[in-house]
N, C-alpha and C positions, 0 to 999 in steps of 0.2 A: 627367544626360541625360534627354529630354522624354520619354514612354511615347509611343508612335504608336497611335491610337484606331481603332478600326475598330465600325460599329454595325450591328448583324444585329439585324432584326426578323423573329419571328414568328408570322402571325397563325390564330390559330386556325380559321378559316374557310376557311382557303386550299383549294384547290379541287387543287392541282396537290400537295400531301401528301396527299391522298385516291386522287388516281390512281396513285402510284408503288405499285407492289408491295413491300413487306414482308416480313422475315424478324424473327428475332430473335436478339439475341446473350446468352449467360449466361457472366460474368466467374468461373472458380475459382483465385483467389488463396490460396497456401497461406502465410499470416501467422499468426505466434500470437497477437498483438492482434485478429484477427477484421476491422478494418476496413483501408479501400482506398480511393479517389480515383482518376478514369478520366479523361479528358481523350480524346476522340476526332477523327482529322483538326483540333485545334487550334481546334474549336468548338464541341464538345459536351462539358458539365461533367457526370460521372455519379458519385453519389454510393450509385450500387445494383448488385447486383450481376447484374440484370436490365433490358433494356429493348427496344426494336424500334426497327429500322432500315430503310431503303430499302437494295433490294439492292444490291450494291457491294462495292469491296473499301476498306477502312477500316486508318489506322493510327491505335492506341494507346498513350500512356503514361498508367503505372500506376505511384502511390505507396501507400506505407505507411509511417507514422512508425516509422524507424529502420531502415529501408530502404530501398536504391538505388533510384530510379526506372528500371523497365525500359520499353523499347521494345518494341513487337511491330505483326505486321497480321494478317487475318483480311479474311476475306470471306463477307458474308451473300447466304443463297441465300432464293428467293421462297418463304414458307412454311416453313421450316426456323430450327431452334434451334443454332446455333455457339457449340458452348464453347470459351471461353479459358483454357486452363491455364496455370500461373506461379506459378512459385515463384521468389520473389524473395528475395535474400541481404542480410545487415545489414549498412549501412554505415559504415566503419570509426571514427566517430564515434560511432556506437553502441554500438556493440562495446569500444572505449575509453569509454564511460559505463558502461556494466555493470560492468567492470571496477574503475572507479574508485569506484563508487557501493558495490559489494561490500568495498572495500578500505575506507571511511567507514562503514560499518555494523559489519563487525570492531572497527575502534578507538571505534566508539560501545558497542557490548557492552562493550568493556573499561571503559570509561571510566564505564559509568555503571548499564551492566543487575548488571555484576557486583558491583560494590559494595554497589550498590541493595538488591541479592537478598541476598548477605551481611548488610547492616543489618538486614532485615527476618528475617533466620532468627534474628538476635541476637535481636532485640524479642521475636518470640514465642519463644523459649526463656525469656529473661528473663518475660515472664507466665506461662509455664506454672510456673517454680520460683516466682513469687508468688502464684498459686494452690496450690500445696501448702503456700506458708506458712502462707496463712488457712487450709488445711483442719485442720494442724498446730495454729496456736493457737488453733481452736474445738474440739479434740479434747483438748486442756490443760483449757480452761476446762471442760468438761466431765467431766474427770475432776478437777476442783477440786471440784466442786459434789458427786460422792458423794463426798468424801475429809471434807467436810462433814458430810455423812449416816450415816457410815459409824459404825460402834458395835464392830465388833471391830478385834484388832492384827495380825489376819491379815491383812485384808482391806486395812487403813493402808498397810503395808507394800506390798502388791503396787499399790495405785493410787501411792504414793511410787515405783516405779520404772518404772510406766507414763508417769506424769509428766516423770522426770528425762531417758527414752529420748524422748518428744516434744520436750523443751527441747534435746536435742543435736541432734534433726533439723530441728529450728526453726534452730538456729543456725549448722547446714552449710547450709541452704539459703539462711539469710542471707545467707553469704558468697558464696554463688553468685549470688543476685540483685544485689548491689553489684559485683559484679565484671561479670555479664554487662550490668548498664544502664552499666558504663562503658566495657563495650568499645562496645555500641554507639551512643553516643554521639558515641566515636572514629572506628567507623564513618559514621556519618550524614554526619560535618565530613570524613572522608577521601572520601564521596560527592563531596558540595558542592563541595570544591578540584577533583576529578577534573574533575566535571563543566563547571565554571568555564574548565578548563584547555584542556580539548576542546574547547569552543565558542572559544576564542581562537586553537589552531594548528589547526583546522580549518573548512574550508567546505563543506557538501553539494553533490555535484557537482550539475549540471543540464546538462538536452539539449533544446535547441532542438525542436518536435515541430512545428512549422507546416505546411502545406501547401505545397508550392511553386506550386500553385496559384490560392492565394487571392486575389492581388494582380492577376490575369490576365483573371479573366472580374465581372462585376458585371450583374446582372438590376433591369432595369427595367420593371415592369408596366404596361400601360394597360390601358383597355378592351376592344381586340380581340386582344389576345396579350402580348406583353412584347418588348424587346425588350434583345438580351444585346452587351454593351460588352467585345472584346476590348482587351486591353495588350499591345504585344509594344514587347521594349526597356528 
């Protein structure tokens, strides 16, 4: 179906906006995103939440992505601030995305933060017990070196079982570093499938956030004002 065009020009200069007396309105939208989109009487696009009017009584609708558009009216007095209150409620599309999007970030933790986190507590565990291995077999060679120097059998003897006590804790911790680089190893590849897994029986939800107004008004500037292109239809 065709849009029905309608073209409102206005020029700056105009004589007969300078005569009409003046008020002001201020829009209080209570949104947790902060912003709003105003549409007044069907030809004024306001993207603030301040502006002046000619006195009158005015209707507005008022959007917010993930909110119902509300209706209201108001009337500006000459010289005088009119505020608009509104609080507007999330539309049940929205509401059904939160929802869904909450439910896609659970099965994303599982699938991929938890694992993740797991492989990585593996890995640094695994270096920390290969750090004491090197502290272990520099504290060997070290006591090789005075078991060298050494000149009494007293002294033999006690670097002989300093020695033998580091060679058992060299080789518990051995075992611990091959064991923990293969668990996580396991880990990483049980990541990977997870993660693999997830991206195929899932989709991130998404929510449409457009304007309903966007498609409605279109500004065309000249040199003495601009002028603005409704669509209705």
């Amino acid at each position: 179906m065709k849009h029905l065009t309608f073209l409102i020009s206005f020029f700056v200069l105009s004589s007969y906006s300078f005569a009409q007396e003046k008020g002001q309105v201020r829009f209080l939208v209570n949104v947790d995103n902060g912003y709003f989109e105003v549409v007044i009487n069907d030809t004024l696009y306001l993207k603030k939440f301040k502006d002046s009017l000619p006195a009158g009584n005015y209707k507005a609708e008022i959007w917010s992505p993930g909110y119902v558009t509300e209706n209201t009216e108001f009337t500006i007095e000459s010289g005088k601030t009119t505020d608009v209150e509104l609080t507007p409620v999330h539309n049940n599309n929205f509401t059904q995305y939160e929802y869904d999007y909450k439910e896609y970030r659970n099965k994303f933790h599982k699938s991929l933060t938890v694992p993740l986190s797991v492989t990585i507590a593996s890995a640094l565990y695994s270096g920390t017990v290969m750090l004491r291995m090197y502290n272990f077999r520099k504290a060997t060679s070290e006591e090789l070196t005075l078991y060298d120097l050494s000149s009494s059998s007293s002294e033999v003897v006690q670097i002989k079982e300093r020695i033998n006590m580091l060679n058992d804790k060299f080789t518990y911790n051995r075992s611990l570093f091959y064991t923990g680089s293969l668990l996580t190893t396991l880990f990483a590849g049980y990541t990977i499938v997870s993660y693999l897994r997830f991206k195929r029986r899932y989709k991130e939800p998404t929510y449409n956030q457009d304007s309903p107004f966007k498609d409605r008004f279109t500004f065309i500037p000249h040199l003495t004002g601009f002028t603005m292109q409704l669509k209705f239809g």
